[in-house]
mmCIF file as Biopython writes it, N, C-alpha, C and O atoms, coordinates in Angstrom:
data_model
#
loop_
_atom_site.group_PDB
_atom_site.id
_atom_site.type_symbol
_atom_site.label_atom_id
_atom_site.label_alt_id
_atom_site.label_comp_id
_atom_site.label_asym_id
_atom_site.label_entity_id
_atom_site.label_seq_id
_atom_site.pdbx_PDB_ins_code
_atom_site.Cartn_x
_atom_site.Cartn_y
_atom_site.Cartn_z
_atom_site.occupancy
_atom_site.B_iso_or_equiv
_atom_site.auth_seq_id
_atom_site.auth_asym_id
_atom_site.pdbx_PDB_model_num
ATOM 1   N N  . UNK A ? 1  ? -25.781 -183.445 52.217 1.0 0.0 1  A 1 
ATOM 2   C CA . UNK A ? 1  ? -24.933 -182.269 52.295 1.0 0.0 1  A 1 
ATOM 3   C C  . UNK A ? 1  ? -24.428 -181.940 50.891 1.0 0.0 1  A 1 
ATOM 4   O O  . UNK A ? 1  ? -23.904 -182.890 50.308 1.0 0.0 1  A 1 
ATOM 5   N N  . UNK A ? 2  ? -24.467 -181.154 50.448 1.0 0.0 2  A 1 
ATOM 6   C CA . UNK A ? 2  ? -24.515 -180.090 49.263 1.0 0.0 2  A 1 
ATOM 7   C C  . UNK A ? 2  ? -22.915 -179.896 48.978 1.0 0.0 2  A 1 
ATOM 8   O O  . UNK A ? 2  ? -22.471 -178.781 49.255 1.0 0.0 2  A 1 
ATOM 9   N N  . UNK A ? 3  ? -22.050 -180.816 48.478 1.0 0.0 3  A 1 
ATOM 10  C CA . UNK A ? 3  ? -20.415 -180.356 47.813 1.0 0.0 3  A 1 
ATOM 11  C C  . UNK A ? 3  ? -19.871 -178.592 47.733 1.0 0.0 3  A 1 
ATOM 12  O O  . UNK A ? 3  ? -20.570 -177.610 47.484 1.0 0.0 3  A 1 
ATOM 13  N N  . UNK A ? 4  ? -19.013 -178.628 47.912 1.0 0.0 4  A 1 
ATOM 14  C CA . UNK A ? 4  ? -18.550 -177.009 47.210 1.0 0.0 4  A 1 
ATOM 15  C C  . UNK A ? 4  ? -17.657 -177.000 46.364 1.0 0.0 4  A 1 
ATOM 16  O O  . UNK A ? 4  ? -16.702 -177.647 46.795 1.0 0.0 4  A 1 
ATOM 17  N N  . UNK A ? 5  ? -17.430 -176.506 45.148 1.0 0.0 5  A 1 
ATOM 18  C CA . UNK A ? 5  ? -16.364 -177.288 44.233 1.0 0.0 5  A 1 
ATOM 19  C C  . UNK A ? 5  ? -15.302 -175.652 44.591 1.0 0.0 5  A 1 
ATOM 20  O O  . UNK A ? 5  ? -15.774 -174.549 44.867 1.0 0.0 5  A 1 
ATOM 21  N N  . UNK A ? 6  ? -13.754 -176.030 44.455 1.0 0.0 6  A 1 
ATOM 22  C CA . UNK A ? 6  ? -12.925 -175.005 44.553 1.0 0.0 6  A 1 
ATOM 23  C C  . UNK A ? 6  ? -12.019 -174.966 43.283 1.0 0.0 6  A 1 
ATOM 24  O O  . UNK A ? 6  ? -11.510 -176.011 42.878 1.0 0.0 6  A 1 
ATOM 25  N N  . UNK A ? 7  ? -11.813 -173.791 42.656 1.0 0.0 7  A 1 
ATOM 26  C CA . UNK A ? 7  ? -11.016 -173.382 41.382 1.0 0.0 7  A 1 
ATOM 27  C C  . UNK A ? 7  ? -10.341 -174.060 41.673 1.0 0.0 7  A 1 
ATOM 28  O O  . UNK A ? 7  ? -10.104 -174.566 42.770 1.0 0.0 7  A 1 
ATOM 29  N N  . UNK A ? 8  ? -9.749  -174.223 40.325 1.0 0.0 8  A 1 
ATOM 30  C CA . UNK A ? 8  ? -8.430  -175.202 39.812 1.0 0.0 8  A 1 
ATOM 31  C C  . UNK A ? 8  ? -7.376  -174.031 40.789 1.0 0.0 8  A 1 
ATOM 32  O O  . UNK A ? 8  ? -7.513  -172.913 41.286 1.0 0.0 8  A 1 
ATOM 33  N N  . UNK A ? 9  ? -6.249  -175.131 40.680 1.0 0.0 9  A 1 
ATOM 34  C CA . UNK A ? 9  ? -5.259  -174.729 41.214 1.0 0.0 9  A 1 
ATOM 35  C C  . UNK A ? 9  ? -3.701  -174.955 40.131 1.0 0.0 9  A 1 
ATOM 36  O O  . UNK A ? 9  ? -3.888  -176.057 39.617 1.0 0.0 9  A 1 
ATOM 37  N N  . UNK A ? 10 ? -2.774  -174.583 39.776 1.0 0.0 10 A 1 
ATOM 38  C CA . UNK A ? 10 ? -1.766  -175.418 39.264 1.0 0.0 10 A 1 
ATOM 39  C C  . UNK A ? 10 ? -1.278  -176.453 40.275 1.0 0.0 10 A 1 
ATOM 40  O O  . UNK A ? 10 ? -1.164  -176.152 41.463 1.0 0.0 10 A 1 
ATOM 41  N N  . UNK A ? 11 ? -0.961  -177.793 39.764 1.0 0.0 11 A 1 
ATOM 42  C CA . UNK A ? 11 ? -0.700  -178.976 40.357 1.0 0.0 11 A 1 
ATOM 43  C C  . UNK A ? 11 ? 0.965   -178.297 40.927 1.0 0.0 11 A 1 
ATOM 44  O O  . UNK A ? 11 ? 1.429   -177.502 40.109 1.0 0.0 11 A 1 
ATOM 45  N N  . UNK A ? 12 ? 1.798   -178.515 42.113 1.0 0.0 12 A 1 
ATOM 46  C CA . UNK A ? 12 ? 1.327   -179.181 42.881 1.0 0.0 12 A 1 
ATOM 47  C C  . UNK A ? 12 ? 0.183   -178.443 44.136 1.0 0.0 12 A 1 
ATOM 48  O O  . UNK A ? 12 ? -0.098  -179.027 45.182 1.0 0.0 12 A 1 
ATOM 49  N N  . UNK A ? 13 ? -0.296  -177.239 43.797 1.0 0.0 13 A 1 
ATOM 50  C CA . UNK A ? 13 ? -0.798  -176.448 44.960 1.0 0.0 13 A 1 
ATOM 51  C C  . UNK A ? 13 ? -2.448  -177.013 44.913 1.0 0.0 13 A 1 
ATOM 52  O O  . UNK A ? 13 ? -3.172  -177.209 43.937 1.0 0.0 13 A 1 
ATOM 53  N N  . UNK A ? 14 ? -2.695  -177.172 46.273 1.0 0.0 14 A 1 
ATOM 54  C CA . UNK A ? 14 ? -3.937  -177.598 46.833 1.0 0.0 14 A 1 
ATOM 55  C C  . UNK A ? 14 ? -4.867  -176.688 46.369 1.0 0.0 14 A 1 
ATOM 56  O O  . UNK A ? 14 ? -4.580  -175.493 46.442 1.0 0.0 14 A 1 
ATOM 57  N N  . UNK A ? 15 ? -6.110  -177.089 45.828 1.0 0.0 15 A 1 
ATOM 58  C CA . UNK A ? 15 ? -7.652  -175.397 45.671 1.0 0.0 15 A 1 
ATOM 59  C C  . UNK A ? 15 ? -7.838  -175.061 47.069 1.0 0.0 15 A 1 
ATOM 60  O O  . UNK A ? 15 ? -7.972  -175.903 47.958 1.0 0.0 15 A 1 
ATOM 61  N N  . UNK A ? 16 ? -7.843  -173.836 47.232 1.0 0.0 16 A 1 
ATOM 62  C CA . UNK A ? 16 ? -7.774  -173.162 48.267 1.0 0.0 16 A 1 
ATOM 63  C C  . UNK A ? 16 ? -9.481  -172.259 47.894 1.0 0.0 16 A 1 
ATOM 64  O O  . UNK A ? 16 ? -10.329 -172.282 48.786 1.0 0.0 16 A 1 
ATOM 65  N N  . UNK A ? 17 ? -9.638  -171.897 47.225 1.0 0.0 17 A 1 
ATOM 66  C CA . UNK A ? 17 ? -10.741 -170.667 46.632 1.0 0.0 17 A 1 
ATOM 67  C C  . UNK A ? 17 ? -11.638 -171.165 46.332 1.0 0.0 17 A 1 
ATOM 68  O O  . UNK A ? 17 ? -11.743 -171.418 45.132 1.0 0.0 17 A 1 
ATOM 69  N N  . UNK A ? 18 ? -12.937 -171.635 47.419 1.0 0.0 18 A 1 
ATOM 70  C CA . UNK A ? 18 ? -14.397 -171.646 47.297 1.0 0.0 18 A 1 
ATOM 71  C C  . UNK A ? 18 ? -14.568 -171.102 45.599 1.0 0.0 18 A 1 
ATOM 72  O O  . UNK A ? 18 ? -13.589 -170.446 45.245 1.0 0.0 18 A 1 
ATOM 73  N N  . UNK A ? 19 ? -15.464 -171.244 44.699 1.0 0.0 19 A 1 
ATOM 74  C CA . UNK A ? 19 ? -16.448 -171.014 43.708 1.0 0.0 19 A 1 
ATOM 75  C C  . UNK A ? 19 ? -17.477 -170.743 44.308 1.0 0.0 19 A 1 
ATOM 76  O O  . UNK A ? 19 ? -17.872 -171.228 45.368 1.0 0.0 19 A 1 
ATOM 77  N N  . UNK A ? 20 ? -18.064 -169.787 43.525 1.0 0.0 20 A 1 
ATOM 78  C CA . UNK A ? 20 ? -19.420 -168.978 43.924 1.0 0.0 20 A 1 
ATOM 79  C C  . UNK A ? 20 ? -20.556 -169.882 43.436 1.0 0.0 20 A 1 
ATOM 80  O O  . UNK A ? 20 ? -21.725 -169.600 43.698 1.0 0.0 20 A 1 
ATOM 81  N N  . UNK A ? 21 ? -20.241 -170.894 42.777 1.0 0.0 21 A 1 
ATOM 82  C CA . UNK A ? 21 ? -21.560 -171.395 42.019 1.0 0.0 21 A 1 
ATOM 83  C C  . UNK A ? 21 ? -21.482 -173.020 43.013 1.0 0.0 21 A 1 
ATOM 84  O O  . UNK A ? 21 ? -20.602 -173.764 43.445 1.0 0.0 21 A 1 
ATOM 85  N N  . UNK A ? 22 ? -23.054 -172.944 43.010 1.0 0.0 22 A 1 
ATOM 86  C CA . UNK A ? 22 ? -23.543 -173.910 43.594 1.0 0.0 22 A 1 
ATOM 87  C C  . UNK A ? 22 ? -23.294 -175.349 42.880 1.0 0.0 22 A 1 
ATOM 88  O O  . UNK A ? 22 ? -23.179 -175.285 41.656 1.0 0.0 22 A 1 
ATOM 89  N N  . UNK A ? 23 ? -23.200 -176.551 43.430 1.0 0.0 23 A 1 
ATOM 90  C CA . UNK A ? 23 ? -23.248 -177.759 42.811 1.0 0.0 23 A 1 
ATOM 91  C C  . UNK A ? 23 ? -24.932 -178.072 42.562 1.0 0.0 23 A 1 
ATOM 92  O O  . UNK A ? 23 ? -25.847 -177.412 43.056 1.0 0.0 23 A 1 
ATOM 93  N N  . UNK A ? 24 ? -25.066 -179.217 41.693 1.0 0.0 24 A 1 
ATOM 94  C CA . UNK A ? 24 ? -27.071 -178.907 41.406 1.0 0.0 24 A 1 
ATOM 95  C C  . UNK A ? 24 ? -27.075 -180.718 41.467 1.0 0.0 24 A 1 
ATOM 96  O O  . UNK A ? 24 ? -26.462 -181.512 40.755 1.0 0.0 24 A 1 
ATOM 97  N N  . UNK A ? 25 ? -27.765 -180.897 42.300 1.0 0.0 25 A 1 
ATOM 98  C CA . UNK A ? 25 ? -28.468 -182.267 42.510 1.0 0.0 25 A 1 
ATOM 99  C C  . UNK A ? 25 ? -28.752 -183.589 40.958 1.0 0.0 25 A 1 
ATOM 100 O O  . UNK A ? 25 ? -29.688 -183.340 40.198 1.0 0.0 25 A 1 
ATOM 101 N N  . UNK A ? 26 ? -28.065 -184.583 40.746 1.0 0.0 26 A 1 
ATOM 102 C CA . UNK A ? 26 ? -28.536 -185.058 39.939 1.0 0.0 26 A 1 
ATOM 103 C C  . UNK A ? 26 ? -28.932 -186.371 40.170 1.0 0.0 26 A 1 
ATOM 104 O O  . UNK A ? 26 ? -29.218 -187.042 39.178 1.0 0.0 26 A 1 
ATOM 105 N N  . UNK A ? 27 ? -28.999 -186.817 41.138 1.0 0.0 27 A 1 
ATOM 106 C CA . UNK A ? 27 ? -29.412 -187.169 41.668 1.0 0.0 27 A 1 
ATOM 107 C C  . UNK A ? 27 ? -29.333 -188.136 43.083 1.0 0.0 27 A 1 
ATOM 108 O O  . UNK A ? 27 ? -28.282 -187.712 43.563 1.0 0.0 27 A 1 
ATOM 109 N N  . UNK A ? 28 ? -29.726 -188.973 43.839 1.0 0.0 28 A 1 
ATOM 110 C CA . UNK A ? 28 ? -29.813 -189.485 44.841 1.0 0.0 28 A 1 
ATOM 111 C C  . UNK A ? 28 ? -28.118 -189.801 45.060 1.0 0.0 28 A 1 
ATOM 112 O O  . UNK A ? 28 ? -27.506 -190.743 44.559 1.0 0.0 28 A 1 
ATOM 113 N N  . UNK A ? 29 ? -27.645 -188.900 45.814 1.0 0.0 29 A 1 
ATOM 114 C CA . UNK A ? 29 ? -25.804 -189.100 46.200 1.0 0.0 29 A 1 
ATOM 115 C C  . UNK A ? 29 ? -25.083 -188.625 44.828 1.0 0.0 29 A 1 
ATOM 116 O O  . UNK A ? 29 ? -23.869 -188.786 44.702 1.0 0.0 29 A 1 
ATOM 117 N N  . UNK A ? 30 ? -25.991 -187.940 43.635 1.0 0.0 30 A 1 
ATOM 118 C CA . UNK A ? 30 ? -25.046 -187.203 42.534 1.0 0.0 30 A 1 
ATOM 119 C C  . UNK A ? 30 ? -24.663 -185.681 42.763 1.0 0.0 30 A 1 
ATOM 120 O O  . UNK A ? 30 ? -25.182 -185.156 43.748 1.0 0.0 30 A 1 
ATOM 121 N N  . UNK A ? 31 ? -24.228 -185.279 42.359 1.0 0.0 31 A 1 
ATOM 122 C CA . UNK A ? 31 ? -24.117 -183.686 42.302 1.0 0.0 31 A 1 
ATOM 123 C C  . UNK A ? 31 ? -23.236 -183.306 40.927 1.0 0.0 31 A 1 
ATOM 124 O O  . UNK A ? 31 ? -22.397 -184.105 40.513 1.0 0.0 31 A 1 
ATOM 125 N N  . UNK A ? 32 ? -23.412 -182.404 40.447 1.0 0.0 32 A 1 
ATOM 126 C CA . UNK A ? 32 ? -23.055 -182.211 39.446 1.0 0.0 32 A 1 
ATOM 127 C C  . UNK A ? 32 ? -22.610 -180.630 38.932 1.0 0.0 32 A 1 
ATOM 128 O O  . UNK A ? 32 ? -23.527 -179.877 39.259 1.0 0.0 32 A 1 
ATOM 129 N N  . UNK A ? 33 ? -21.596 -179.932 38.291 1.0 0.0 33 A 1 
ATOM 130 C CA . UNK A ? 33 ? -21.437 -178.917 38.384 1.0 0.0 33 A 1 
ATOM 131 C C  . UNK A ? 33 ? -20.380 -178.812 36.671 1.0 0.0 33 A 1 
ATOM 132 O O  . UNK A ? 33 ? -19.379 -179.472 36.390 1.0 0.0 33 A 1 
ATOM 133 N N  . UNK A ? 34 ? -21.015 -177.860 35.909 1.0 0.0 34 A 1 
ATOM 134 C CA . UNK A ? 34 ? -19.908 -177.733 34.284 1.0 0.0 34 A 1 
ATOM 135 C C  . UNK A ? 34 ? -18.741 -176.914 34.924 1.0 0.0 34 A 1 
ATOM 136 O O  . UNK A ? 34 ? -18.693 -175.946 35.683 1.0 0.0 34 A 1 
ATOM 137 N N  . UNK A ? 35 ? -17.400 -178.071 34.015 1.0 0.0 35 A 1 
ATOM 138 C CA . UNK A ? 35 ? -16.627 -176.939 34.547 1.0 0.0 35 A 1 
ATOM 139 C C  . UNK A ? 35 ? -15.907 -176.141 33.743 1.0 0.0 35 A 1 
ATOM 140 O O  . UNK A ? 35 ? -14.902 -176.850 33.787 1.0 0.0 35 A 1 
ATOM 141 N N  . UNK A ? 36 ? -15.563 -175.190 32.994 1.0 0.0 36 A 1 
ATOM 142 C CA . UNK A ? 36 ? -15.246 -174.697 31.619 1.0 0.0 36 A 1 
ATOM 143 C C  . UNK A ? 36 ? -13.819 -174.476 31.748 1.0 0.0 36 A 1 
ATOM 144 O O  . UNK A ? 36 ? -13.449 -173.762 32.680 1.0 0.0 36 A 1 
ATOM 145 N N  . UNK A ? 37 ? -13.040 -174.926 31.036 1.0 0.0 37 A 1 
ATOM 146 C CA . UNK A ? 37 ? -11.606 -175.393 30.922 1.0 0.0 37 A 1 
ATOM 147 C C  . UNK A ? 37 ? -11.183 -173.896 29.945 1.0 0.0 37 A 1 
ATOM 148 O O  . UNK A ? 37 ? -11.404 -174.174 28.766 1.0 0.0 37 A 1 
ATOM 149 N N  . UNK A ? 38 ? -10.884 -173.064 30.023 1.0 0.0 38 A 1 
ATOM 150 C CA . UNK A ? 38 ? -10.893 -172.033 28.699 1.0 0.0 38 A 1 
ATOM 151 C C  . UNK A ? 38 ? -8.712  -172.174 28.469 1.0 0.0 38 A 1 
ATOM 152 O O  . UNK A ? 38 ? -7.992  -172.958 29.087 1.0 0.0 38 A 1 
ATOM 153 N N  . UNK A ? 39 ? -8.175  -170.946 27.224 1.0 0.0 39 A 1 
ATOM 154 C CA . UNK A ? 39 ? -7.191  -171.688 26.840 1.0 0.0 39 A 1 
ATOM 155 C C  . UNK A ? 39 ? -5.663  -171.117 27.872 1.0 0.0 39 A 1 
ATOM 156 O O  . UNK A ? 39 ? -4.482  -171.461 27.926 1.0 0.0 39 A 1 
ATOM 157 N N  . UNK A ? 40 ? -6.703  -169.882 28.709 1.0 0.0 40 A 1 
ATOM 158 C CA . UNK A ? 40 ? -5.492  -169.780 30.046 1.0 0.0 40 A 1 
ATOM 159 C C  . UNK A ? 40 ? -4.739  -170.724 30.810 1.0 0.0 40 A 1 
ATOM 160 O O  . UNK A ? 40 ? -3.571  -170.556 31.158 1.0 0.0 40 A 1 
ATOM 161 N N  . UNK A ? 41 ? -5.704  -172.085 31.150 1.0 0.0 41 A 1 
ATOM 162 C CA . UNK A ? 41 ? -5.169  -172.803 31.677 1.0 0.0 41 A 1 
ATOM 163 C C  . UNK A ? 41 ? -3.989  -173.901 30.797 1.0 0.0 41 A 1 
ATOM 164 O O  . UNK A ? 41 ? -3.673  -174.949 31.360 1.0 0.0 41 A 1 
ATOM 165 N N  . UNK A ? 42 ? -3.451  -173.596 29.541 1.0 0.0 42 A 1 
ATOM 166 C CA . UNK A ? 42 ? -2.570  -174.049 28.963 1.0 0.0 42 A 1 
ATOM 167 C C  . UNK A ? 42 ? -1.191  -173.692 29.563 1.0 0.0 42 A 1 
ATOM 168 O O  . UNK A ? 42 ? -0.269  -174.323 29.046 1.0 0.0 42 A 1 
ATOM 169 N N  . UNK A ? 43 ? -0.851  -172.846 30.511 1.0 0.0 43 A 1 
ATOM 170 C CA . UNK A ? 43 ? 0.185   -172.365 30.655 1.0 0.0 43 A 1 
ATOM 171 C C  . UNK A ? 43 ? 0.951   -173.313 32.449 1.0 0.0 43 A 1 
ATOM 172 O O  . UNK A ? 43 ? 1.806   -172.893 33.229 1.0 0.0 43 A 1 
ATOM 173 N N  . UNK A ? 44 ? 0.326   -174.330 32.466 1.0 0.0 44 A 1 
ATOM 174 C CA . UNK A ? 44 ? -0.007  -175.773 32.929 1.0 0.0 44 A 1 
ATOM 175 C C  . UNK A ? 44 ? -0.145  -177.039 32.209 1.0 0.0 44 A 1 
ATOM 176 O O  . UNK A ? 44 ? -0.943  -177.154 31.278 1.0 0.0 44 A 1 
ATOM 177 N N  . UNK A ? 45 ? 0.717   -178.132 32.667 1.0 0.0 45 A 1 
ATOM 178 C CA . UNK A ? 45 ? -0.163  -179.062 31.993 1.0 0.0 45 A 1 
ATOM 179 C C  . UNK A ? 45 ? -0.897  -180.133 32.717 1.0 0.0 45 A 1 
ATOM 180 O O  . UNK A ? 45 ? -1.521  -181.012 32.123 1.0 0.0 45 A 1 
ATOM 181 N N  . UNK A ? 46 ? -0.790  -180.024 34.339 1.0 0.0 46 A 1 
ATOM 182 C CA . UNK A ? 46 ? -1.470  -180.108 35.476 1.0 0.0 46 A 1 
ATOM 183 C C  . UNK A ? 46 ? -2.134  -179.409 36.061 1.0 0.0 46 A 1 
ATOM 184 O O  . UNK A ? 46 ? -1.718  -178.252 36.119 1.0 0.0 46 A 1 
ATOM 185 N N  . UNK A ? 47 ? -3.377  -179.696 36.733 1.0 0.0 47 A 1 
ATOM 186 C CA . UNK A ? 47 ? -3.914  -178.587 37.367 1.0 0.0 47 A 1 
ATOM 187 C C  . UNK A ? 47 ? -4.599  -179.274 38.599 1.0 0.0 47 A 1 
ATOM 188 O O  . UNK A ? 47 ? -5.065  -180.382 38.331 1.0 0.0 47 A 1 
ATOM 189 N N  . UNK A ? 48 ? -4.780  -178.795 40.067 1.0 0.0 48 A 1 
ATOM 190 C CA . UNK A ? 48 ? -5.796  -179.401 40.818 1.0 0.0 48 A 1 
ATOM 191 C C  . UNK A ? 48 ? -7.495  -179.107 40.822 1.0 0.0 48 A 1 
ATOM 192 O O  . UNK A ? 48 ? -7.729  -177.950 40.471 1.0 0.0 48 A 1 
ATOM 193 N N  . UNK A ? 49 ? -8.479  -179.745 41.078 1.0 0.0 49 A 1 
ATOM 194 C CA . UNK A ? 49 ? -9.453  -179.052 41.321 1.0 0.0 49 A 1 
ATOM 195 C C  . UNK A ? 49 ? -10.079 -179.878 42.521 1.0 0.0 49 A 1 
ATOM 196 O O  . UNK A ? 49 ? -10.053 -181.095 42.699 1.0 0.0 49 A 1 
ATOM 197 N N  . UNK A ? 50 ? -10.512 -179.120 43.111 1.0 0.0 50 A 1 
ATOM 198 C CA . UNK A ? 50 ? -11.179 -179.582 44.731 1.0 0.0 50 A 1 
ATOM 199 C C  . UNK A ? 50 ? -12.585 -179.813 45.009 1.0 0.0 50 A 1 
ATOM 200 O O  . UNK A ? 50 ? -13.155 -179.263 44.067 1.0 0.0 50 A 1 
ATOM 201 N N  . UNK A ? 51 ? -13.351 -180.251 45.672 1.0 0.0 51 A 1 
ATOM 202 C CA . UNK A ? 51 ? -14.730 -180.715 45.882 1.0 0.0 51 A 1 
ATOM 203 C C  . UNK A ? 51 ? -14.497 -180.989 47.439 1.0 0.0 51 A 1 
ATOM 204 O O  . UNK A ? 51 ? -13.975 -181.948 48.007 1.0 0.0 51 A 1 
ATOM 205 N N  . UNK A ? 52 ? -15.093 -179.762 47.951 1.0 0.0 52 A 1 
ATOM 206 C CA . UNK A ? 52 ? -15.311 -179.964 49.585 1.0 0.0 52 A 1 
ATOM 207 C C  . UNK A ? 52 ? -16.289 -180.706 50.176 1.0 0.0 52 A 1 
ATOM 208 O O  . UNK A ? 52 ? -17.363 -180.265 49.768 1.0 0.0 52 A 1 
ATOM 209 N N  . UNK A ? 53 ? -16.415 -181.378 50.738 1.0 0.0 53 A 1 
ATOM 210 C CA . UNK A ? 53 ? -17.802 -182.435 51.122 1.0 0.0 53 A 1 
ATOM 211 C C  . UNK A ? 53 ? -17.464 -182.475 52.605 1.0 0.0 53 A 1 
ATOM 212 O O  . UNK A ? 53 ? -16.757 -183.342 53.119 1.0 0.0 53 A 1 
ATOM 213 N N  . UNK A ? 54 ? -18.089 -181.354 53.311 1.0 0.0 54 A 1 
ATOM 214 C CA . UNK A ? 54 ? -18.165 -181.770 54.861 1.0 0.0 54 A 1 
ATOM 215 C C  . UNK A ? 54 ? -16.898 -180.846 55.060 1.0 0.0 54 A 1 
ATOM 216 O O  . UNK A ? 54 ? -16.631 -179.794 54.479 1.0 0.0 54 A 1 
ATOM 217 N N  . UNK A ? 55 ? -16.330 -181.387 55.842 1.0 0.0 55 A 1 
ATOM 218 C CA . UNK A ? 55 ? -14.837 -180.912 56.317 1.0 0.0 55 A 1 
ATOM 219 C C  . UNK A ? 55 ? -13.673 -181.598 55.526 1.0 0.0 55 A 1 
ATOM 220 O O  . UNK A ? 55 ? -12.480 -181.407 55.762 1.0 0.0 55 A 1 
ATOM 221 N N  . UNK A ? 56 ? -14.152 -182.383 54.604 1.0 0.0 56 A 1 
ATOM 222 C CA . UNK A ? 56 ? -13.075 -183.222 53.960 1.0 0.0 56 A 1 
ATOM 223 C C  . UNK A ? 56 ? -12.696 -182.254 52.271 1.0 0.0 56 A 1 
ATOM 224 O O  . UNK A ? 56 ? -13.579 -182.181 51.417 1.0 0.0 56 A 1 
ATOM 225 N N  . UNK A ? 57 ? -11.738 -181.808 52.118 1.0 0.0 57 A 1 
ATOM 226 C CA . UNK A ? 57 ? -11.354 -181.389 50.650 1.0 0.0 57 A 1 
ATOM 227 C C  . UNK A ? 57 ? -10.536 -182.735 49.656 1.0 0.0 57 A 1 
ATOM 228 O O  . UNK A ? 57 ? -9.441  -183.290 49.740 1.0 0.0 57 A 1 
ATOM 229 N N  . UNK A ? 58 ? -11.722 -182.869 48.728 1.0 0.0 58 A 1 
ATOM 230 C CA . UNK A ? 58 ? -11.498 -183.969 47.679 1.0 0.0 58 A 1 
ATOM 231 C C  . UNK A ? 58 ? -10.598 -183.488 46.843 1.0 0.0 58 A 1 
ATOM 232 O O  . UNK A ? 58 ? -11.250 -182.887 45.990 1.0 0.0 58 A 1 
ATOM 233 N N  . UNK A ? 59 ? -8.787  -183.356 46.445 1.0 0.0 59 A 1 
ATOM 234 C CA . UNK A ? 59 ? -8.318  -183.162 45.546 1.0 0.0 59 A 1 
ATOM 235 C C  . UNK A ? 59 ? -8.482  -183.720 43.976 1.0 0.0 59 A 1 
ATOM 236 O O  . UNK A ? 59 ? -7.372  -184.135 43.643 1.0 0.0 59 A 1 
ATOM 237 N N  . UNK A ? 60 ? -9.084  -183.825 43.291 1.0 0.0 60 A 1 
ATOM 238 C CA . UNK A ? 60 ? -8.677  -184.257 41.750 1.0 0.0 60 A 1 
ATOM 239 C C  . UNK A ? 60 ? -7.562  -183.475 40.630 1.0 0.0 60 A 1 
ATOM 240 O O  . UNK A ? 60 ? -7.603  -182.327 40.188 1.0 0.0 60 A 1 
ATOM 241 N N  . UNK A ? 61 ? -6.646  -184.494 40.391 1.0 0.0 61 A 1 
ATOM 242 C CA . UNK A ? 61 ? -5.667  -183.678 39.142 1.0 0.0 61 A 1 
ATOM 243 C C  . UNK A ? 61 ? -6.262  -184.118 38.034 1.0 0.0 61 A 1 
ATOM 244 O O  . UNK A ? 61 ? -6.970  -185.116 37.900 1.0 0.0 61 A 1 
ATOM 245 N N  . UNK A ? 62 ? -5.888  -183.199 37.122 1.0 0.0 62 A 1 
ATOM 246 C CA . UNK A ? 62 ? -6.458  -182.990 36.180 1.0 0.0 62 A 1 
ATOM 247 C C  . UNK A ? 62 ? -5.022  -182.527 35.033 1.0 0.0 62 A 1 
ATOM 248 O O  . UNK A ? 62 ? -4.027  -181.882 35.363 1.0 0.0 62 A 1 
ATOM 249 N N  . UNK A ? 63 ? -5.358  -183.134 33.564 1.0 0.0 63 A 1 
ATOM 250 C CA . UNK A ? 63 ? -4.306  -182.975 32.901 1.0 0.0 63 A 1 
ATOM 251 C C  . UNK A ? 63 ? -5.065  -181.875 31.415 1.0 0.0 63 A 1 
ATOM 252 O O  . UNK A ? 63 ? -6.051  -182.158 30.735 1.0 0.0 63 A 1 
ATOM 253 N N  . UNK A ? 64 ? -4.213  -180.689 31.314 1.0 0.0 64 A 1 
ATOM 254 C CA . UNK A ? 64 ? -4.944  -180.445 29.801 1.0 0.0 64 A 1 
ATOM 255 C C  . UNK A ? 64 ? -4.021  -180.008 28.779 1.0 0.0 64 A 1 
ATOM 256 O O  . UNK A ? 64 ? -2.913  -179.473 28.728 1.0 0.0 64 A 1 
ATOM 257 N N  . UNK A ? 65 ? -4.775  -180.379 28.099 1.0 0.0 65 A 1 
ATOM 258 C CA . UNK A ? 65 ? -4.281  -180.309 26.384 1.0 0.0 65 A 1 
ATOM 259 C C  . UNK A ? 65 ? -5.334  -179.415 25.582 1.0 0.0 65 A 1 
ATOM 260 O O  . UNK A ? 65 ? -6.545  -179.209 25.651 1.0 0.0 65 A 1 
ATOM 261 N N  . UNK A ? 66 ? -4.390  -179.036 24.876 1.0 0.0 66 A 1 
ATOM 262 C CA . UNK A ? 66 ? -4.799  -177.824 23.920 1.0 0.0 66 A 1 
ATOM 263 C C  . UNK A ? 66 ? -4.303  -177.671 22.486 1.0 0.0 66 A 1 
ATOM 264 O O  . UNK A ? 66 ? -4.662  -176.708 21.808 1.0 0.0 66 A 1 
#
């Protein structure tokens, strides 16, 4: 089954918003997807990003610096 990754979110709010772009096979149970951090998201210094797998939404936080 094929992941769906969902836009960052500011931490503490859950990704709610599917991404249009597909995750790409790397291999046997990998998946893999770039994710481009640009300098909007400075106005945070937490952020969530999500990975749907099935019915389950995978939260990851994420910290950035700029």
């Amino acid at each position: 089954m094929r992941p769906a990754y969902h836009d960052a979110a500011p931490y503490p709010t859950i990704p709610f918003h599917r991404d249009a772009f597909a995750m790409r096979s790397a291999g046997p149970g990998l998946w893999s997807l770039p994710v481009t951090m640009t300098q909007s998201l400075s106005s945070h210094l937490y952020w969530n990003i999500g990975v749907k797998i099935g019915s389950t939404l995978h939260v990851i936080r994420i910290r950035v610096l700029f």
